[in-house]
C-alpha positions as CSV (number, residue, x, y, z in Angstrom):
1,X,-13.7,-18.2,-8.0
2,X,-10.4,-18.2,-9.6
3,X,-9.4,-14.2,-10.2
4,X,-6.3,-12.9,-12.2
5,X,-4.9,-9.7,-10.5
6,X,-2.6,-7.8,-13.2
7,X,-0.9,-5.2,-11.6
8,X,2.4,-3.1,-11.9
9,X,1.9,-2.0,-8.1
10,X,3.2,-4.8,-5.7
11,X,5.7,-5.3,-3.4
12,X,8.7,-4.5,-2.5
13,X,7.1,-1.2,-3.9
14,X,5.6,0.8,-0.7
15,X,2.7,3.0,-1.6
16,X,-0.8,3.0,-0.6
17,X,-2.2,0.9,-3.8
18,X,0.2,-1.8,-3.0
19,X,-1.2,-1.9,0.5
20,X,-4.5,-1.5,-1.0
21,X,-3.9,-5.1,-3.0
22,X,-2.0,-6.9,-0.6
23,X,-5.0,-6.6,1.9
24,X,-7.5,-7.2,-0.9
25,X,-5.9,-10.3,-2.1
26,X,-5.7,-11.7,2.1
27,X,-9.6,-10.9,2.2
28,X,-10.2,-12.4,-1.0
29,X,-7.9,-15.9,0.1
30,X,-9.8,-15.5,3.4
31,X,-13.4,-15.7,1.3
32,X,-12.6,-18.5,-0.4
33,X,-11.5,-17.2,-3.7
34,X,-8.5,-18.6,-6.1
35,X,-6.1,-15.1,-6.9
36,X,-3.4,-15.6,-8.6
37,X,-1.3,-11.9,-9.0
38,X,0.8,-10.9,-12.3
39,X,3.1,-8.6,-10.8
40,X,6.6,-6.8,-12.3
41,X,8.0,-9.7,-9.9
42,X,7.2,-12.4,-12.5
43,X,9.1,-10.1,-15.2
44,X,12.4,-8.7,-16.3
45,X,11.9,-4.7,-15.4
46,X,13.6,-1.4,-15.2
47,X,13.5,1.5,-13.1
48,X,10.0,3.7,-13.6
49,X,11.8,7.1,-15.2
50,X,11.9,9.9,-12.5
51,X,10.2,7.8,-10.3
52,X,13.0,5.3,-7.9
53,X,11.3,2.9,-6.5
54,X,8.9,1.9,-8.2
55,X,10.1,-1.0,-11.1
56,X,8.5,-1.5,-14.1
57,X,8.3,-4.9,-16.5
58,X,9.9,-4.2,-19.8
59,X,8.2,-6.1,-23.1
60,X,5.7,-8.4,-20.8
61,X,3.4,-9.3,-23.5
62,X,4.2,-13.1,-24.2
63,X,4.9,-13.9,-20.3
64,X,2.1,-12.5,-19.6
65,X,-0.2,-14.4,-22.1
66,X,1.1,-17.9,-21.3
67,X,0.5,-17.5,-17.8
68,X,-3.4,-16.5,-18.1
69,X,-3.6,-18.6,-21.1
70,X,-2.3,-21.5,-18.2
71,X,-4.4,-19.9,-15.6
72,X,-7.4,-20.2,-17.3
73,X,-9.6,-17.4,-14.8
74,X,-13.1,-16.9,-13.9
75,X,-12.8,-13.4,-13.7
76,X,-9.8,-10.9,-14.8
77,X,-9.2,-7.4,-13.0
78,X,-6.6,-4.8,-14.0
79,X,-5.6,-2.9,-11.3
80,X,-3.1,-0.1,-13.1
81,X,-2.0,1.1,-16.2
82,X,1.4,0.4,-16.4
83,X,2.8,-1.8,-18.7
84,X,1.5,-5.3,-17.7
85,X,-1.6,-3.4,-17.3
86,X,-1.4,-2.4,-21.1
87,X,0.0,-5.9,-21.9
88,X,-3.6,-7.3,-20.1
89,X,-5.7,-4.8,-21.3
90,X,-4.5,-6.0,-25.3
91,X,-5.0,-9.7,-23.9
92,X,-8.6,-9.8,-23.0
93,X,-9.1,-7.5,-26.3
94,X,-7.7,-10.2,-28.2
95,X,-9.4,-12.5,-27.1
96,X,-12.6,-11.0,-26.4
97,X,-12.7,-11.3,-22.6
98,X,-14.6,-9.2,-20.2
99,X,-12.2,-7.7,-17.4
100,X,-12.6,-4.7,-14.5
101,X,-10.0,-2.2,-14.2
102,X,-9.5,0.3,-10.8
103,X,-8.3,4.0,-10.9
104,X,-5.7,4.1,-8.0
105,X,-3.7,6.5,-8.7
106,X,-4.2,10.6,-10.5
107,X,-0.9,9.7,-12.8
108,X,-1.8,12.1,-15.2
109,X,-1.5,15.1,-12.3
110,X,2.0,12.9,-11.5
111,X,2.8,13.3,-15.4
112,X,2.0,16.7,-15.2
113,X,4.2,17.6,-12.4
114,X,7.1,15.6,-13.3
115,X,7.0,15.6,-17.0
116,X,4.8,18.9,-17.7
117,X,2.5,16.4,-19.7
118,X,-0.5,18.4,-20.2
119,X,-3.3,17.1,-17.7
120,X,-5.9,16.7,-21.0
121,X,-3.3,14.7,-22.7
122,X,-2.8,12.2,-19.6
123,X,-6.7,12.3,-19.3
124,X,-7.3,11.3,-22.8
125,X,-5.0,8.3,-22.9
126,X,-6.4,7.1,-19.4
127,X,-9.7,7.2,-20.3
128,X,-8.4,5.5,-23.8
129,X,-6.9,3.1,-21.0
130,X,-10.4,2.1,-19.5
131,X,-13.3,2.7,-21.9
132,X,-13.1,-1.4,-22.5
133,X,-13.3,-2.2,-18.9
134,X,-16.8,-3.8,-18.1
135,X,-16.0,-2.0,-14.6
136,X,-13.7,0.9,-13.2
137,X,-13.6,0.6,-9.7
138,X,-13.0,4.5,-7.9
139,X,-12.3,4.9,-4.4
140,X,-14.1,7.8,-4.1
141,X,-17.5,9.3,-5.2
142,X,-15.7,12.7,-6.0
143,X,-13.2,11.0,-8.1
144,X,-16.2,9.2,-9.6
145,X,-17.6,12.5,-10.7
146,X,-14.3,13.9,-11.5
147,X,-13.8,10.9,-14.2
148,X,-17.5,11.3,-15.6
149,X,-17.0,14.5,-16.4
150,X,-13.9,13.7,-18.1
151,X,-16.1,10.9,-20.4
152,X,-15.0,8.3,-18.5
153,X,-17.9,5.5,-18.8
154,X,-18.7,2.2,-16.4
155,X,-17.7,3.6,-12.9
156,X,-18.0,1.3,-9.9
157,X,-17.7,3.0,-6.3
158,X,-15.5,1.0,-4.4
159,X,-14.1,2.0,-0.8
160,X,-11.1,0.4,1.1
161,X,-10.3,-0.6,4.5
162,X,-7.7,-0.7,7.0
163,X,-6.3,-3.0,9.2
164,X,-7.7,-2.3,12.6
165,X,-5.1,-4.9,14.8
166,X,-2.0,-4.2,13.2
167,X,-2.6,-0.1,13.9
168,X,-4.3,-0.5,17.2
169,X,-5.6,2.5,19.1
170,X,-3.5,4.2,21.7
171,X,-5.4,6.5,24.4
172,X,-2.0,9.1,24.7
173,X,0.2,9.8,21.9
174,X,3.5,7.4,22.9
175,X,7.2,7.8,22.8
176,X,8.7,6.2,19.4
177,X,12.3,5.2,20.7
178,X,13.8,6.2,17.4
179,X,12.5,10.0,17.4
180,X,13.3,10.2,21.1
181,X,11.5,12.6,23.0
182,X,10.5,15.4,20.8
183,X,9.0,18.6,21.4
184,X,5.8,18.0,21.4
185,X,2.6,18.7,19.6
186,X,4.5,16.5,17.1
187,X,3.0,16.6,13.3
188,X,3.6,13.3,11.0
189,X,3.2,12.8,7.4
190,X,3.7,9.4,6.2
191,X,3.9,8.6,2.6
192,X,5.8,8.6,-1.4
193,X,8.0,11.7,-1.2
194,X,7.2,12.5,-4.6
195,X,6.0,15.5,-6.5
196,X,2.1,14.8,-6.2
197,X,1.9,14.1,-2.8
198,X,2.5,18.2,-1.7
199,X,4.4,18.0,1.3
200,X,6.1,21.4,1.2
201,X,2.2,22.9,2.4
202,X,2.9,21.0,5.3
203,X,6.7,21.5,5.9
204,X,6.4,25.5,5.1
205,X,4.2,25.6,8.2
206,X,4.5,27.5,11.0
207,X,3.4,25.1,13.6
208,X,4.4,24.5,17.3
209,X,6.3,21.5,18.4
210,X,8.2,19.1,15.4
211,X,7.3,18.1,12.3
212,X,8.6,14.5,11.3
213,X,8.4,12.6,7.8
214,X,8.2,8.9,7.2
215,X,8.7,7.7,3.8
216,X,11.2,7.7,0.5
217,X,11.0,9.3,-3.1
218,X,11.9,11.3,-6.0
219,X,12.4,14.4,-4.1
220,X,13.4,13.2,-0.4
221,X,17.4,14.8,-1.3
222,X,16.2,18.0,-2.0
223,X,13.2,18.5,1.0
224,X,16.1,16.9,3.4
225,X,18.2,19.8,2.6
226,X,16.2,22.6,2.2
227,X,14.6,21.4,5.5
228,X,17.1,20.4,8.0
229,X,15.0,20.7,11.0
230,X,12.3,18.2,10.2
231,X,12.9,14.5,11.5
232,X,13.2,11.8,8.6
233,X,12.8,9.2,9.2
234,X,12.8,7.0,5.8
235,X,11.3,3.7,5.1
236,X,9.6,1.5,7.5
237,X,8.1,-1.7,8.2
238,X,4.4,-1.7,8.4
239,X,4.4,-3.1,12.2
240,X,6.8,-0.5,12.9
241,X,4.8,2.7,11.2
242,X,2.2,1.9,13.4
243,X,4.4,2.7,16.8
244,X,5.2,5.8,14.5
245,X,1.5,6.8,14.3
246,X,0.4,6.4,17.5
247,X,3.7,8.6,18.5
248,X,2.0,11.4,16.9
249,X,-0.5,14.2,18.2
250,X,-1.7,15.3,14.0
251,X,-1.4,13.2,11.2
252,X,-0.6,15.8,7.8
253,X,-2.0,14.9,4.7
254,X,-1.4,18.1,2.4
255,X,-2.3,16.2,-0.5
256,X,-4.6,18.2,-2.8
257,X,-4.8,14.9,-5.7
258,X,-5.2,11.9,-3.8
259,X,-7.6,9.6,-5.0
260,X,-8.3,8.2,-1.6
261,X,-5.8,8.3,1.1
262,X,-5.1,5.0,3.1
263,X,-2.5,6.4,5.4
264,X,-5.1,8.7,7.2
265,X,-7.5,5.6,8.0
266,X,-4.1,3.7,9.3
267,X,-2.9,7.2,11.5
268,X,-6.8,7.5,12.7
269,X,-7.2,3.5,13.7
270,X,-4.1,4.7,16.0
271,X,-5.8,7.4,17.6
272,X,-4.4,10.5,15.7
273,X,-6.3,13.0,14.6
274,X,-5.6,14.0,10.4
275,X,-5.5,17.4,9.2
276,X,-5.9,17.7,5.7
277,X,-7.7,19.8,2.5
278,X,-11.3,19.7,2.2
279,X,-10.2,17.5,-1.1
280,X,-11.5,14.2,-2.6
281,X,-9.3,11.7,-0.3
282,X,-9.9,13.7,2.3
283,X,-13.7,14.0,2.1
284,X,-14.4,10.3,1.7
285,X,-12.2,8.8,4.9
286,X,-13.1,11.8,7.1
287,X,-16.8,12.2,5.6
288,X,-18.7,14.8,4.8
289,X,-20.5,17.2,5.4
290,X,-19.0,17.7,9.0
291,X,-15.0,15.6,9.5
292,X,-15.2,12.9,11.8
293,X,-11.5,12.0,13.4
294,X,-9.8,15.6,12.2
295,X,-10.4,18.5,10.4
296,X,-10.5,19.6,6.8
297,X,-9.6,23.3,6.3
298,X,-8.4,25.6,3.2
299,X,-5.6,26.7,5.3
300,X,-3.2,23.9,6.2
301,X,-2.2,25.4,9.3
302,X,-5.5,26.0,10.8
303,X,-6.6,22.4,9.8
304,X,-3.6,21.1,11.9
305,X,-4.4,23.1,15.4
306,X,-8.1,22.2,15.1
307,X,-6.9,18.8,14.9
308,X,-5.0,18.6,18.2
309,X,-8.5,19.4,20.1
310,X,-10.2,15.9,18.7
311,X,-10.2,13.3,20.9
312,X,-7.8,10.1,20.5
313,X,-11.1,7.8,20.4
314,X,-13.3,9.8,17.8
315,X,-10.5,9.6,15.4
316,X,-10.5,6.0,16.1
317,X,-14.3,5.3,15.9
318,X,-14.1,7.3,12.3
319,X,-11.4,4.2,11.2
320,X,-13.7,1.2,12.3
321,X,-16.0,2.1,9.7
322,X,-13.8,0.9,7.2
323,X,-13.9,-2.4,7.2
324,X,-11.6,-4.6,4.3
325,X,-14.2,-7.4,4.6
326,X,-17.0,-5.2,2.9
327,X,-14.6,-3.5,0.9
328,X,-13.3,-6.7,-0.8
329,X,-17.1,-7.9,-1.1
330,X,-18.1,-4.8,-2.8
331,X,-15.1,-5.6,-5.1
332,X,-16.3,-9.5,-6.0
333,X,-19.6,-7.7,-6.7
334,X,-18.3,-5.6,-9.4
335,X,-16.6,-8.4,-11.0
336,X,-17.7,-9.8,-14.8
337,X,-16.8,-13.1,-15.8
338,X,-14.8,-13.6,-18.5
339,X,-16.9,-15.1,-21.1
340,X,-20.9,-16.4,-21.1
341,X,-19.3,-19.8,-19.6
342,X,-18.0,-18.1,-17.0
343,X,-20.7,-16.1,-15.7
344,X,-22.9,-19.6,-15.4
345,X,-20.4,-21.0,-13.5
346,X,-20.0,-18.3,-11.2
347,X,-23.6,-17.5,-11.0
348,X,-24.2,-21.2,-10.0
349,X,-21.1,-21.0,-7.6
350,X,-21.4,-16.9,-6.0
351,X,-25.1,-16.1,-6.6
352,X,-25.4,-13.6,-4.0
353,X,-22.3,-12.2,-4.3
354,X,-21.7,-11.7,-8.1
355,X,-23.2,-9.3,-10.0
356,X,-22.6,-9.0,-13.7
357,X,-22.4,-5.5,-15.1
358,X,-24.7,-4.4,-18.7
């Protein structure tokens, strides 16, 4: 099948929906499928306001036509609702085309914090955003419900995965030469320093042992001051974060908005425990009703001591259930062709593994 991923998420950006993709699209090359990605890459672009980082295409419209009008796809997915995302949306409109969209991100809580755009107002235009979509895939069921109560229509439950080689389980938490031996237990987050993501809960707290922080954003120059005694580390390479992970005794992940979470799989498939907010993310990679590979507490601080008593290998066993091969089938599955040419083709082609939506 020959699948056009539009997003305004891809690398050199380093977030989890950018990780998200770039393992989707190696499962879906793996499978057999055609994916060809539409990415701010392909585009001239400027800096996302009050975001750095993160680069956005400016006026994509035509670029972005000829190259599906050239492409010619069996199915069409747009994965965020930046501007190529609006530029695909008013495409398939156009042209009457059937396409899937996925909500990644809670941008309208972002908006809210960084803007003080109201949270209705960010609502109404996302949901304005996706009520064409033949499909929006959620990573979460609590997410799911969040968005139909919101009048969102045509949600699809779709999990993610993690890559179980690359972040490899470790029996004892090891020594990362770059922190150097640090009073231990030591407490990670990992992740966008930016103003969703809540990382003063987890800096404010009284905790034994150090605290580190891997990752860059918005607000890293002000946390970095007004917190001198936490370890920064900054950006990393993937192969690299995962000798960070296994280096730590409690993965953090203060987060109260996260749609899903990937970095708590990635710390968990390492052998560390996650402490974290009985919140949506949270919920779905830990599962409910009892946490498997950490603990989930109101209180931040009492989440992260409970955490240093679960064993290395539960927290490890709780990551092998997430597997990117059944995550990327469940995402073929809630694919719609194009057009009524389309979905013959693929229904001769993928019987068993496309389904197309009402």
């Amino acid at each position: 099948m020959k699948i056009a991923l539009i997003t305004d998420a891809w690398q050199p950006q380093v977030n989890g929906v950018v990780t998200t993709l770039v393992e989707l699209v190696r499962e879906l090359t793996l499978a057999g499928h055609r994916v060809d990605v539409i990415h701010p890459g392909h585009f001239q672009t400027r800096p996302c306001p009050g975001y750095d980082g993160i680069d956005l295409a400016v006026r994509p419209r035509h670029e972005l036509t000829m190259r599906l009008d050239l492409l010619q796809p069996d199915a069409i997915h747009i994965a965020t609702e930046g501007p190529l995302g609006w530029a695909a949306r008013s495409y398939c409109l156009k042209r009457k085309l059937r396409f899937t969209t996925a909500f990644h991100t809670r941008f309208p809580e972002i908006l809210n914090a960084a803007l003080k755009v109201p949270l209705a107002l960010g609502y109404a235009l996302f949901r304005h955003f996706h009520r064409p979509s033949s499909g929006v895939m959620v990573p979460t069921q609590g997410v799911l419900r969040m968005l139909q109560a919101r009048g969102f229509r045509n949600l699809r439950a779709w999990t993610h995965g993690v890559d179980t080689a690359l972040f490899r389980h470790r029996d004892e938490p090891q020594v990362y030469g770059p922190m150097g031996k640090l009073p231990r237990p030591v407490a990670l987050f990992v992740g966008r320093v930016s103003y969703e993501k809540n990382i003063e809960a987890f800096l404010k707290l009284d905790l034994p042992g150090s605290k580190v922080v891997c990752g860059v954003g918005p607000v890293l120059a002000n946390l970095r001051e007004r917190y001198p005694d936490v370890h920064w580390l900054g950006l990393l390479p993937r192969d690299e974060l995962a000798d960070v992970y296994a280096a730590a005794d409690v993965f953090v992940f203060p987060s109260r908005s996260e749609t899903f979470g990937l970095v708590m799989l990635e710390a968990m498939a390492c052998g560390t425990p996650v402490a974290a907010y009985p919140v949506d993310g949270p919920l779905e990679v830990l599962g409910q009703p009892e946490a498997r590979g950490g603990v989930l507490h109101d209180d931040l601080r009492s989440a992260c001591l409970g955490a240093l008593a679960i064993p290395r290998h539960d927290a490890r066993s709780r990551a092998l259930a997430f597997s990117w091969a059944e995550a990327t089938q469940l995402f073929v599955s809630h694919l719609v062709p194009v057009s009524q040419t389309c979905h013959q083709t693929l229904e001769h082609c993928h019987p068993s593994v496309i389904r197309v939506s009402s």
